[in-house]
PDB file of N, CA, C and O in Angstrom, chain B, residues numbered from 101:
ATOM      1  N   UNK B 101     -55.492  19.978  68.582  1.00  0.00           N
ATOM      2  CA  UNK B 101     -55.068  20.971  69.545  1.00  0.00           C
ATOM      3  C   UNK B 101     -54.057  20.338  70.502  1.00  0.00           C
ATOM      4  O   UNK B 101     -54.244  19.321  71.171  1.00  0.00           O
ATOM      5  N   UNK B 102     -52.983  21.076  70.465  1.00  0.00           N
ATOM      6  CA  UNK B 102     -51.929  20.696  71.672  1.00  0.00           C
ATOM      7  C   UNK B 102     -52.209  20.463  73.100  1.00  0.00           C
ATOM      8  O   UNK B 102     -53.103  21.267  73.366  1.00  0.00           O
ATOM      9  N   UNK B 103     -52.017  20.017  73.805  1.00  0.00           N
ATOM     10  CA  UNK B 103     -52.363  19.897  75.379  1.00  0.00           C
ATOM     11  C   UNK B 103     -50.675  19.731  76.164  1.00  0.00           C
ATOM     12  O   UNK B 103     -49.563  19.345  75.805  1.00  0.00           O
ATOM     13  N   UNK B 104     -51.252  20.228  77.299  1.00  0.00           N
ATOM     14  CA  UNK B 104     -49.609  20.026  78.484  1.00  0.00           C
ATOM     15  C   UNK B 104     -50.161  19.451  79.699  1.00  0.00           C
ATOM     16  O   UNK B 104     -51.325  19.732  79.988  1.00  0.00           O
ATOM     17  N   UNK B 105     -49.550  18.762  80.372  1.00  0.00           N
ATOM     18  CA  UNK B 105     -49.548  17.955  81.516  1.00  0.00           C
ATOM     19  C   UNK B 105     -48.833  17.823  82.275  1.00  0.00           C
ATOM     20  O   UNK B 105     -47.833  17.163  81.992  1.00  0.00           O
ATOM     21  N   UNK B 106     -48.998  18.449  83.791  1.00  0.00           N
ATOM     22  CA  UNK B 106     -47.537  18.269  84.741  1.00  0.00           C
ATOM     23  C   UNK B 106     -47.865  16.524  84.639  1.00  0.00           C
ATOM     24  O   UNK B 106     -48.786  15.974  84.036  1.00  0.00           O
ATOM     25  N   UNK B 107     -46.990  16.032  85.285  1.00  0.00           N
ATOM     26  CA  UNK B 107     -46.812  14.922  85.366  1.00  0.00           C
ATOM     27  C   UNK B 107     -45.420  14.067  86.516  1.00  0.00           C
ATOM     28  O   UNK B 107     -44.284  13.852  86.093  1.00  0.00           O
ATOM     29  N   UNK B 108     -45.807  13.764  87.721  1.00  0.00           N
ATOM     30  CA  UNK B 108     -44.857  12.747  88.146  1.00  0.00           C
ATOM     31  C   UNK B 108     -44.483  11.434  88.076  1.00  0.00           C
ATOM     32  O   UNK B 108     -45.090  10.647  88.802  1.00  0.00           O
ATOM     33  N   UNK B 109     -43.451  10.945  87.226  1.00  0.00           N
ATOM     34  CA  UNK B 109     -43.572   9.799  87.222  1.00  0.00           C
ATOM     35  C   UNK B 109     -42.209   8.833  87.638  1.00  0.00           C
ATOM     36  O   UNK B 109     -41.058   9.036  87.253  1.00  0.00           O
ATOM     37  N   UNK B 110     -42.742   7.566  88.663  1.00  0.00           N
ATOM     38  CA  UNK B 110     -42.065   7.100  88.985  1.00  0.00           C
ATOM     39  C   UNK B 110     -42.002   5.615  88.296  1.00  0.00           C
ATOM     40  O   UNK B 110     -42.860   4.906  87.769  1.00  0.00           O
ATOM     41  N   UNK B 111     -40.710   5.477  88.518  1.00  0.00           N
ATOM     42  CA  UNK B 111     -40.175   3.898  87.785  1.00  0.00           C
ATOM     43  C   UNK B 111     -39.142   2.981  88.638  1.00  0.00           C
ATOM     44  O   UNK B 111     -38.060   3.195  89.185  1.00  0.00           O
ATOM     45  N   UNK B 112     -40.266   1.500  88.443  1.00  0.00           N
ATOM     46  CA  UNK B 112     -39.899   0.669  89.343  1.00  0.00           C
ATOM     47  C   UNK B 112     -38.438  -0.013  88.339  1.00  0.00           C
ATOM     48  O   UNK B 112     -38.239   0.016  87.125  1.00  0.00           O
ATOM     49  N   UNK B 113     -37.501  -0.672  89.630  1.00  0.00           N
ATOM     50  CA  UNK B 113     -36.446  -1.250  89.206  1.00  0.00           C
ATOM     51  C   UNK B 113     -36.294  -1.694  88.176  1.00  0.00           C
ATOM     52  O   UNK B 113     -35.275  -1.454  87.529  1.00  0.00           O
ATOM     53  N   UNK B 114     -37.580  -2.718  87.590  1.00  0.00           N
ATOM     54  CA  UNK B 114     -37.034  -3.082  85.695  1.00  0.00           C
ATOM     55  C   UNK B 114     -37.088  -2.618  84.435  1.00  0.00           C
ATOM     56  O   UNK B 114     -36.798  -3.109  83.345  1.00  0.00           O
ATOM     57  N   UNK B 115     -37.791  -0.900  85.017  1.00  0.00           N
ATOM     58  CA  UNK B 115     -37.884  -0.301  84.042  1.00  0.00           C
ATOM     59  C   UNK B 115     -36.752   0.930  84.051  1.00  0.00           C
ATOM     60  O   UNK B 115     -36.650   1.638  83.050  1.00  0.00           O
ATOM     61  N   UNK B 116     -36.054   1.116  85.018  1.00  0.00           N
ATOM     62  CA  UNK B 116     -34.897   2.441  85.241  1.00  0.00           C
ATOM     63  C   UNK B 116     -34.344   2.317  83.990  1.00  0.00           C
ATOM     64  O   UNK B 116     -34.358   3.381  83.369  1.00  0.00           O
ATOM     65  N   UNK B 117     -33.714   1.097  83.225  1.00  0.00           N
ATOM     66  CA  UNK B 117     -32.935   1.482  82.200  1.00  0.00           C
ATOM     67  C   UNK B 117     -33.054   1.037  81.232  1.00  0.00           C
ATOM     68  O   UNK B 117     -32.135   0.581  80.551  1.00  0.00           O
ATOM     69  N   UNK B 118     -34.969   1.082  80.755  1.00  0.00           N
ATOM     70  CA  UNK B 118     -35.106   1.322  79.497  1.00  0.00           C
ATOM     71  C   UNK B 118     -35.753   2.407  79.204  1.00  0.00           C
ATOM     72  O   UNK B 118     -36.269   3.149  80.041  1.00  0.00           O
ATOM     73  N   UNK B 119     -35.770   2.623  77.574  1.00  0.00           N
ATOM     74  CA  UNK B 119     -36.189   3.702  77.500  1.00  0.00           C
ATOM     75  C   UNK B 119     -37.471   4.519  77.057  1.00  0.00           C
ATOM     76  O   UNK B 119     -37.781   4.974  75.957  1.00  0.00           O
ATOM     77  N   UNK B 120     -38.218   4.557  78.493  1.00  0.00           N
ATOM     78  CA  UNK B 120     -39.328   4.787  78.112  1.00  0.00           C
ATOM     79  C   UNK B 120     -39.744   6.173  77.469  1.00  0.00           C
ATOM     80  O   UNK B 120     -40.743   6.234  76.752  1.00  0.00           O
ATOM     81  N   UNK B 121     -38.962   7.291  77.738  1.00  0.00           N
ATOM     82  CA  UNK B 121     -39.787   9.250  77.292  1.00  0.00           C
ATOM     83  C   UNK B 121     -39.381   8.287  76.052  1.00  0.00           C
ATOM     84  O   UNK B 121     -40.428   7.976  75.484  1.00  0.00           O
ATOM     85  N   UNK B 122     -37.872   7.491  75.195  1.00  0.00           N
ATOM     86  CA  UNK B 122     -37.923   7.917  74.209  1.00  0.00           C
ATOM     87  C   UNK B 122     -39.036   7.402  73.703  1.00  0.00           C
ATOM     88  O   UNK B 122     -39.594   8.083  72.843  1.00  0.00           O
ATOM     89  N   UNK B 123     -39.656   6.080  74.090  1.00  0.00           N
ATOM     90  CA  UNK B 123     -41.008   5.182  73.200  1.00  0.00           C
ATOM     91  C   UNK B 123     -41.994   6.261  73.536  1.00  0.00           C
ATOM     92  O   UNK B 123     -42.630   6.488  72.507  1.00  0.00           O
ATOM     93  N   UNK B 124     -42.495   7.198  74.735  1.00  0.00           N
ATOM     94  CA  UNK B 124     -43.408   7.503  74.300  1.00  0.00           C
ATOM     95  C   UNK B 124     -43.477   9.018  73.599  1.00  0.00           C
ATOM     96  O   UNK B 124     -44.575   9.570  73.665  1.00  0.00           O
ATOM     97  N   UNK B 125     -42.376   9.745  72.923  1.00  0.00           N
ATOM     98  CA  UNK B 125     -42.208  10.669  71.512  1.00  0.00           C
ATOM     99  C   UNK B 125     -42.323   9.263  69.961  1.00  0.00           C
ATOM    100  O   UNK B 125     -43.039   9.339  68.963  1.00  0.00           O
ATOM    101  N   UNK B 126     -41.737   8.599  70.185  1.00  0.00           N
ATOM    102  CA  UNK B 126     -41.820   7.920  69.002  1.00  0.00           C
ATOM    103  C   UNK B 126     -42.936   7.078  69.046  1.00  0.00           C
ATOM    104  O   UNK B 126     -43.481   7.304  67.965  1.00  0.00           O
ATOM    105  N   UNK B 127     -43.676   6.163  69.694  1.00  0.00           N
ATOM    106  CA  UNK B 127     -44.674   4.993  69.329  1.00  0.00           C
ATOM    107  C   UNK B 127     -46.373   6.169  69.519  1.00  0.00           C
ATOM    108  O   UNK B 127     -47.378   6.015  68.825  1.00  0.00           O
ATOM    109  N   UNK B 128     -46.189   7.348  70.739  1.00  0.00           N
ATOM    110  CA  UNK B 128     -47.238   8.109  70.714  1.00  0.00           C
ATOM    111  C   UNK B 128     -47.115   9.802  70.705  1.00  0.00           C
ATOM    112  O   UNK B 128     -47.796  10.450  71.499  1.00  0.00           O
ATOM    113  N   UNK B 129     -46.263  10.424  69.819  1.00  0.00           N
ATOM    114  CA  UNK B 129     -46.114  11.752  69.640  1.00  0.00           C
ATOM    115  C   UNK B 129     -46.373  12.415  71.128  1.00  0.00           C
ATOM    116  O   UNK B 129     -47.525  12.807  71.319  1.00  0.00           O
ATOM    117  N   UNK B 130     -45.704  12.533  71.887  1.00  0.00           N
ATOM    118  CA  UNK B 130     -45.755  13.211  73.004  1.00  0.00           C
ATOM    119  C   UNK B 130     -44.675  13.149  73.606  1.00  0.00           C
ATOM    120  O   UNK B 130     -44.109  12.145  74.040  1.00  0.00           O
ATOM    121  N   UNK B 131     -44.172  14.867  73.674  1.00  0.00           N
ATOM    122  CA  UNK B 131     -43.050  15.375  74.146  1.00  0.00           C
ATOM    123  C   UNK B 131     -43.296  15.185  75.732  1.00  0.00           C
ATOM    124  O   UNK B 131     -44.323  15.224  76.409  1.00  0.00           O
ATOM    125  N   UNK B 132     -41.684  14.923  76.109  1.00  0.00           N
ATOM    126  CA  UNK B 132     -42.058  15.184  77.209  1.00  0.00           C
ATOM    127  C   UNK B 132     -40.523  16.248  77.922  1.00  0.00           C
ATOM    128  O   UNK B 132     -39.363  15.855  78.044  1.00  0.00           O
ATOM    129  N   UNK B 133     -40.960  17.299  78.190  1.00  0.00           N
ATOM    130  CA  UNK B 133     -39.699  18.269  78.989  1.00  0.00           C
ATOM    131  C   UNK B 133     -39.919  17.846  80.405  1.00  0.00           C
ATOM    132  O   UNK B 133     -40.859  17.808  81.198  1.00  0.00           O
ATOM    133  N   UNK B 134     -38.236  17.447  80.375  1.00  0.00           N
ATOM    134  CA  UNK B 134     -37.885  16.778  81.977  1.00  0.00           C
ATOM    135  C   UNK B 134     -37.863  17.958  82.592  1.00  0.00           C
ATOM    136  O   UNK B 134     -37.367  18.816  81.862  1.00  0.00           O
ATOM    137  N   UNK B 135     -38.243  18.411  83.780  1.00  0.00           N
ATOM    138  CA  UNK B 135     -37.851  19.429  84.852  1.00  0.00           C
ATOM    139  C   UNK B 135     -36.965  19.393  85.611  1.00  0.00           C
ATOM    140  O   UNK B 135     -36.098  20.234  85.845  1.00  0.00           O
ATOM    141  N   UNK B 136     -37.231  17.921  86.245  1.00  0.00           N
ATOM    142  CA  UNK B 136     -36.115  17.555  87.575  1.00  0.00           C
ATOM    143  C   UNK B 136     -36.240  15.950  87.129  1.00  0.00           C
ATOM    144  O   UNK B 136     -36.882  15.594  86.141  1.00  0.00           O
ATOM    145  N   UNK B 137     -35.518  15.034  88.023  1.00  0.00           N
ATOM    146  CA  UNK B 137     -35.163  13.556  87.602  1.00  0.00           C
ATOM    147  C   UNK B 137     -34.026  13.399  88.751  1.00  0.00           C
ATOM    148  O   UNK B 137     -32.967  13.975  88.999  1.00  0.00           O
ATOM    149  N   UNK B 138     -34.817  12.260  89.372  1.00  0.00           N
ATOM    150  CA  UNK B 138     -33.432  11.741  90.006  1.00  0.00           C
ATOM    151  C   UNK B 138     -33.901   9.997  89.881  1.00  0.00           C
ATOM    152  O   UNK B 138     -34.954   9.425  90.163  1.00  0.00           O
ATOM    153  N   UNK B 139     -32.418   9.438  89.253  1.00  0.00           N
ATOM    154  CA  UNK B 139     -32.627   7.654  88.514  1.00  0.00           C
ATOM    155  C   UNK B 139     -31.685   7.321  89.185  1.00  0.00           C
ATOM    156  O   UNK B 139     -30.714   8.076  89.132  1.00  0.00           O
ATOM    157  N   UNK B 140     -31.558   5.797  90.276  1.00  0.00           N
ATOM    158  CA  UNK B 140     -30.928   5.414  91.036  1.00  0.00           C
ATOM    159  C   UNK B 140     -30.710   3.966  89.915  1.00  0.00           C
ATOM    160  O   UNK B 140     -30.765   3.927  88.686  1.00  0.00           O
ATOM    161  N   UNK B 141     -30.376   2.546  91.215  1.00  0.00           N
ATOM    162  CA  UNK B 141     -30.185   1.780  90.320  1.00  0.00           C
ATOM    163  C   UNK B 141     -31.546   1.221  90.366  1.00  0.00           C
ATOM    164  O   UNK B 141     -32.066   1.033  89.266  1.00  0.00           O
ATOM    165  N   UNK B 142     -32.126   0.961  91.257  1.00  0.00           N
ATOM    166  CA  UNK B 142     -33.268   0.644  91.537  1.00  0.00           C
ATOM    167  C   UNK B 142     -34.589   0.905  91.412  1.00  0.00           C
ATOM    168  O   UNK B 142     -35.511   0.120  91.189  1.00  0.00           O
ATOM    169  N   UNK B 143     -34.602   2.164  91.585  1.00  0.00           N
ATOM    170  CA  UNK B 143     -35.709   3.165  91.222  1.00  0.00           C
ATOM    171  C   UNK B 143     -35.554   4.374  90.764  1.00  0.00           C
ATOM    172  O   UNK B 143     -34.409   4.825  90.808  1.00  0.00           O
ATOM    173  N   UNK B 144     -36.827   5.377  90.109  1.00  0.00           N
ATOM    174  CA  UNK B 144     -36.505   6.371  89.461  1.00  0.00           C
ATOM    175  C   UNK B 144     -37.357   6.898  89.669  1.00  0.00           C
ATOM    176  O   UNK B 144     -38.257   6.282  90.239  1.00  0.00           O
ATOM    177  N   UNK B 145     -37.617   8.687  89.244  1.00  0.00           N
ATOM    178  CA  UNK B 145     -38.563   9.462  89.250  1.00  0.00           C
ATOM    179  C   UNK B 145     -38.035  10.471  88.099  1.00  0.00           C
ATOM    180  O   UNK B 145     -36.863  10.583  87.739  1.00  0.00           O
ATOM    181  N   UNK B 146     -39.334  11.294  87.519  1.00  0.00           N
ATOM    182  CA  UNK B 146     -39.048  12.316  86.441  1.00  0.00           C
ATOM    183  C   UNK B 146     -40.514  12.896  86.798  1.00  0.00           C
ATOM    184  O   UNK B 146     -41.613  12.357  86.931  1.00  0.00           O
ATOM    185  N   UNK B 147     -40.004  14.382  86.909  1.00  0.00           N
ATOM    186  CA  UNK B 147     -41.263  15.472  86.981  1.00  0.00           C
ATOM    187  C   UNK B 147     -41.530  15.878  85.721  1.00  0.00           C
ATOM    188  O   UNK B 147     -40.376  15.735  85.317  1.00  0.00           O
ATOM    189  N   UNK B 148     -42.296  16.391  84.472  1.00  0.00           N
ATOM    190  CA  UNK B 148     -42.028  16.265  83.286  1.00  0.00           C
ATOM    191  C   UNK B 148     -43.485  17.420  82.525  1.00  0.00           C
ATOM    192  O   UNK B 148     -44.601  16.906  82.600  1.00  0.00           O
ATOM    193  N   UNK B 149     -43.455  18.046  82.234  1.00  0.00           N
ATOM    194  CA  UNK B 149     -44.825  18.141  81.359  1.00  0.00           C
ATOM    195  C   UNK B 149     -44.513  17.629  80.349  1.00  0.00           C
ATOM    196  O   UNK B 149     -43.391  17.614  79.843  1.00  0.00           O
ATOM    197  N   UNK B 150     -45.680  17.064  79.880  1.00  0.00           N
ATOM    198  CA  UNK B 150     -46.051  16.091  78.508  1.00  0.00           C
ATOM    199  C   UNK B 150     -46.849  16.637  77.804  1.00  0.00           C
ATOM    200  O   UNK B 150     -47.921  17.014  78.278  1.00  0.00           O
ATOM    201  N   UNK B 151     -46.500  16.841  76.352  1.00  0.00           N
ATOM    202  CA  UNK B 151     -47.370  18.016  75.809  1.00  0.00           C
ATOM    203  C   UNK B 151     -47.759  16.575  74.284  1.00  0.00           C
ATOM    204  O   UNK B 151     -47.166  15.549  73.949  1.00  0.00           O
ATOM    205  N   UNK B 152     -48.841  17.178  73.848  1.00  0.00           N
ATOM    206  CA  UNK B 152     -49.077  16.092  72.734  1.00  0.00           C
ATOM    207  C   UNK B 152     -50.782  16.939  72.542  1.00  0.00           C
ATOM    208  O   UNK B 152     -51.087  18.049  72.978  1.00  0.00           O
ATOM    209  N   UNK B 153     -51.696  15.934  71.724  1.00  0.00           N
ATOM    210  CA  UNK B 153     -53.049  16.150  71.082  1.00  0.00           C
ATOM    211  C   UNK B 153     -53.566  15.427  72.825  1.00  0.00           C
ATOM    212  O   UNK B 153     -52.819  14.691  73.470  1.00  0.00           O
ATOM    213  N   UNK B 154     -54.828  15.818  73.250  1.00  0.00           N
ATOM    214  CA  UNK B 154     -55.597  15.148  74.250  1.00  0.00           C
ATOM    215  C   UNK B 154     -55.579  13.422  74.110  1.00  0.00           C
ATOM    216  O   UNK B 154     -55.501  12.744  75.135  1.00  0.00           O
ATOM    217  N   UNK B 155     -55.655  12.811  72.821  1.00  0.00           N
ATOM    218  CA  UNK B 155     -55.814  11.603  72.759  1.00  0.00           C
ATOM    219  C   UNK B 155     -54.443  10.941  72.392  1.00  0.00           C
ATOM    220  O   UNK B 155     -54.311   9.757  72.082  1.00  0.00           O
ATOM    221  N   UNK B 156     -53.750  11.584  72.445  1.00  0.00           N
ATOM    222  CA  UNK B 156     -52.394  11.106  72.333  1.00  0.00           C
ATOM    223  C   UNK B 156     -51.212  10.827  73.882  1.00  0.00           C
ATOM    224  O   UNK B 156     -50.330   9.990  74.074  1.00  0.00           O
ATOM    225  N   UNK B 157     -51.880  12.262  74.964  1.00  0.00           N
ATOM    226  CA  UNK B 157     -51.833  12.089  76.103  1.00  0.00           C
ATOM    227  C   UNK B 157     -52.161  11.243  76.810  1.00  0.00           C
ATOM    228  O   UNK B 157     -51.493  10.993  77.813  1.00  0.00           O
ATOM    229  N   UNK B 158     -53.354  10.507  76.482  1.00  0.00           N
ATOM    230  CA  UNK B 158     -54.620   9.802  77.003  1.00  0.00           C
ATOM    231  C   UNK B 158     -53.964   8.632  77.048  1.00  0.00           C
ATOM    232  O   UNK B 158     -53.665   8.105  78.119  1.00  0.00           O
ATOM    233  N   UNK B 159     -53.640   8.048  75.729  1.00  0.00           N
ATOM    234  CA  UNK B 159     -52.623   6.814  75.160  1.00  0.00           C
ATOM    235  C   UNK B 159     -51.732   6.453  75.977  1.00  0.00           C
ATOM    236  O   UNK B 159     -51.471   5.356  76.471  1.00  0.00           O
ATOM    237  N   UNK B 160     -51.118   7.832  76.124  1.00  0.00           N
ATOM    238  CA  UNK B 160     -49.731   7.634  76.520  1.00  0.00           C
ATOM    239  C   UNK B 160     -49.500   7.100  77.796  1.00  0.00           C
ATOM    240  O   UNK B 160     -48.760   6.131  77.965  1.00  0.00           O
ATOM    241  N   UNK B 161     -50.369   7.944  79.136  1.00  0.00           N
ATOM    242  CA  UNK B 161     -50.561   7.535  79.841  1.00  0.00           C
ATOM    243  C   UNK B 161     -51.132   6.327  80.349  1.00  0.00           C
ATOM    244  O   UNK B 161     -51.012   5.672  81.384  1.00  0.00           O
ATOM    245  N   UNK B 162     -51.846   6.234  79.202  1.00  0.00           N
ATOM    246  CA  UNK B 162     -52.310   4.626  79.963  1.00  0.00           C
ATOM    247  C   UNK B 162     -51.537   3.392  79.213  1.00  0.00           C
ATOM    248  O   UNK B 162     -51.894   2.269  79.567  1.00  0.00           O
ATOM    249  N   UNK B 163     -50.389   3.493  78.090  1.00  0.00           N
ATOM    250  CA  UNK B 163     -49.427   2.900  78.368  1.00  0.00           C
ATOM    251  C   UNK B 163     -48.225   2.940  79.185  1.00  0.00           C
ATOM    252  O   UNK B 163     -47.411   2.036  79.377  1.00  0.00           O
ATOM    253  N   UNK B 164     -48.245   4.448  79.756  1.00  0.00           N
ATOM    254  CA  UNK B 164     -47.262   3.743  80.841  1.00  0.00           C
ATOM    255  C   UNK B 164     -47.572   3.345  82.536  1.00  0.00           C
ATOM    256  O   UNK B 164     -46.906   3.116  83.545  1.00  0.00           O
ATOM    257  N   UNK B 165     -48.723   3.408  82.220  1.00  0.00           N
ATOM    258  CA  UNK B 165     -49.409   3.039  83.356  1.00  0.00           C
ATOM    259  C   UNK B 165     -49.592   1.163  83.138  1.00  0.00           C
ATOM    260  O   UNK B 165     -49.269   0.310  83.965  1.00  0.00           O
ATOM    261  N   UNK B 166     -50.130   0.966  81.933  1.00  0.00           N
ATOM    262  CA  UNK B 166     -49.622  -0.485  81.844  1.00  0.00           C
ATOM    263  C   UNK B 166     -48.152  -1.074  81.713  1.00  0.00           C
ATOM    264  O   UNK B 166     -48.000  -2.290  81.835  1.00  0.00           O
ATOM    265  N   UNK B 167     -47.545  -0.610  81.576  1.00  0.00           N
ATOM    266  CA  UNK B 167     -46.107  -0.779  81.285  1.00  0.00           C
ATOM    267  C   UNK B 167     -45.663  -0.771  83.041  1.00  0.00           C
ATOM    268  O   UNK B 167     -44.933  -1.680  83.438  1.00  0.00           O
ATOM    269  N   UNK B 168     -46.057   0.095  83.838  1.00  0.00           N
ATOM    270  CA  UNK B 168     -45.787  -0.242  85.385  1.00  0.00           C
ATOM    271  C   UNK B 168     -45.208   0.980  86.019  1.00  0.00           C
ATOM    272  O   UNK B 168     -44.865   0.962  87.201  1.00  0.00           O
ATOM    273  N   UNK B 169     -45.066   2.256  85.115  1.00  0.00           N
ATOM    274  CA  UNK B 169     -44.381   3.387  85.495  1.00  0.00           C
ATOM    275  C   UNK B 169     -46.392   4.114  86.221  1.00  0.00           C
ATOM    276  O   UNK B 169     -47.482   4.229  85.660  1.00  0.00           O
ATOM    277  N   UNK B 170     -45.845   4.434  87.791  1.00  0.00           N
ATOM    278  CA  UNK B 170     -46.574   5.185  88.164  1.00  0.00           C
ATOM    279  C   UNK B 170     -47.143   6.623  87.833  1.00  0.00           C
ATOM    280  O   UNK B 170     -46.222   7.301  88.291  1.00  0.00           O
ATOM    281  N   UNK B 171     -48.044   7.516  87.345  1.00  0.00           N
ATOM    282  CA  UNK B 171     -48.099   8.510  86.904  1.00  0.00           C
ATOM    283  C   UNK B 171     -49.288   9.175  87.678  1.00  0.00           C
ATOM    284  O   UNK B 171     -50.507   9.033  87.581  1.00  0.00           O
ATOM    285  N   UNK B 172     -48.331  10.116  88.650  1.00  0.00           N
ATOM    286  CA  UNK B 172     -48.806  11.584  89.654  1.00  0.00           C
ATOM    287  C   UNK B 172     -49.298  12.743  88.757  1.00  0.00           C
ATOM    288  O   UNK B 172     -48.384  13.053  87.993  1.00  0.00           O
ATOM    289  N   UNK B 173     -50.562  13.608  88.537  1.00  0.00           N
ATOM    290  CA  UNK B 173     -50.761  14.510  88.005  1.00  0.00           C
ATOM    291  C   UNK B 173     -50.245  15.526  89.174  1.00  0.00           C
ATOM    292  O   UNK B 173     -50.412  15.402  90.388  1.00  0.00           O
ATOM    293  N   UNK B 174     -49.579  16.549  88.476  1.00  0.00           N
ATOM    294  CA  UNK B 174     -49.672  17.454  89.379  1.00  0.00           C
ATOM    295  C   UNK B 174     -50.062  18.801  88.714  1.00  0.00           C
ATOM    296  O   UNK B 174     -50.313  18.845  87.510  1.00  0.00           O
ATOM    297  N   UNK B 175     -50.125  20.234  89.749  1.00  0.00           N
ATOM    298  CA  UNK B 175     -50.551  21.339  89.621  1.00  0.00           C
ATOM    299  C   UNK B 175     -49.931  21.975  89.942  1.00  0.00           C
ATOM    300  O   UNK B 175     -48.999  21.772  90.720  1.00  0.00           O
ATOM    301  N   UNK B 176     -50.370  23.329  89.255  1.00  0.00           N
ATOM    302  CA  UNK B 176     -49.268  24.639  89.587  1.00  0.00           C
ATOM    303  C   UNK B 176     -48.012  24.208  88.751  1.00  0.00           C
ATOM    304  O   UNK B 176     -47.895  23.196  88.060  1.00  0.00           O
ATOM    305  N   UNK B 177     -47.221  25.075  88.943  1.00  0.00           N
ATOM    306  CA  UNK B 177     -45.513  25.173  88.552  1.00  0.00           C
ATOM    307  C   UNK B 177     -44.991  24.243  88.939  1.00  0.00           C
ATOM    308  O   UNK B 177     -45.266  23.688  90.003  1.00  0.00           O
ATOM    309  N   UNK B 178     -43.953  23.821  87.975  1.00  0.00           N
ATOM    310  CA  UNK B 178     -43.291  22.606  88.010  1.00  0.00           C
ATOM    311  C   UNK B 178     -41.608  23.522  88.167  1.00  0.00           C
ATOM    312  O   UNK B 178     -41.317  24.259  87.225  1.00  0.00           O
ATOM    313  N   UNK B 179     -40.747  23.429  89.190  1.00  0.00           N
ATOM    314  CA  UNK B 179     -39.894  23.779  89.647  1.00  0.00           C
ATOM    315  C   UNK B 179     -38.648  23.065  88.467  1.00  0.00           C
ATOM    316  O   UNK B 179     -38.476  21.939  87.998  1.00  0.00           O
ATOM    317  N   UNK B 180     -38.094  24.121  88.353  1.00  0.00           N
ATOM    318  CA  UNK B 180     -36.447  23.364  87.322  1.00  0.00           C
ATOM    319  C   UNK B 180     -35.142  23.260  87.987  1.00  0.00           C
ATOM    320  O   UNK B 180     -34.171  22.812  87.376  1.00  0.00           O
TER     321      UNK B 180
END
C-alpha cells in the first residue's frame, strides 16, 4: 500500500550539492514532490511529500536522518 508524507527537510552545508531526493527514488523507491525549496550555498530546505510503501518511507527517513539531513513532519496542506 502506498503512503504520503508532508515532510520538511533541511540540509546542512555538505550536503546542499549532493544528490540526495535523487538516492532516495533510486536506492529506496520513494517519490518525493518538491512543493517549495529554497538551496543557498550553505544551507538548504525542501517541503516535499514523500510517497512510497510504509517501510520504504520508514527507510528512507532514517537514512536521511543518518546521512544528516534534518526531517520536520508536517500537517495539513503543504502550500506550492
Amino acid at each position: 500500500m502506498t503512503m504520503a508524507a508532508k515532510v520538511r527537510l533541511t540540509f546542512p552545508e555538505a550536503l546542499v550539492g549532493e544528490p540526495v531526493i535523487a538516492r532516495l527514488a533510486l536506492d529506496h523507491g520513494v517519490v518525493a514532490n518538491i512543493r517549495r525549496a529554497n538551496v543557498e550555498d550553505n544551507t538548504g530546505w525542501i517541503v516535499c511529500e514523500l510517497s512510497g510503501t510504509s517501510a520504504a518511507l520508514d527507510a528512507a527517513v532514517s537514512w536521511l536522518e543518518a546521512t544528516g539531513v534534518k526531517v520536520d513532519w508536517l500537517e495539513g496542506q503543504v502550500e506550492s
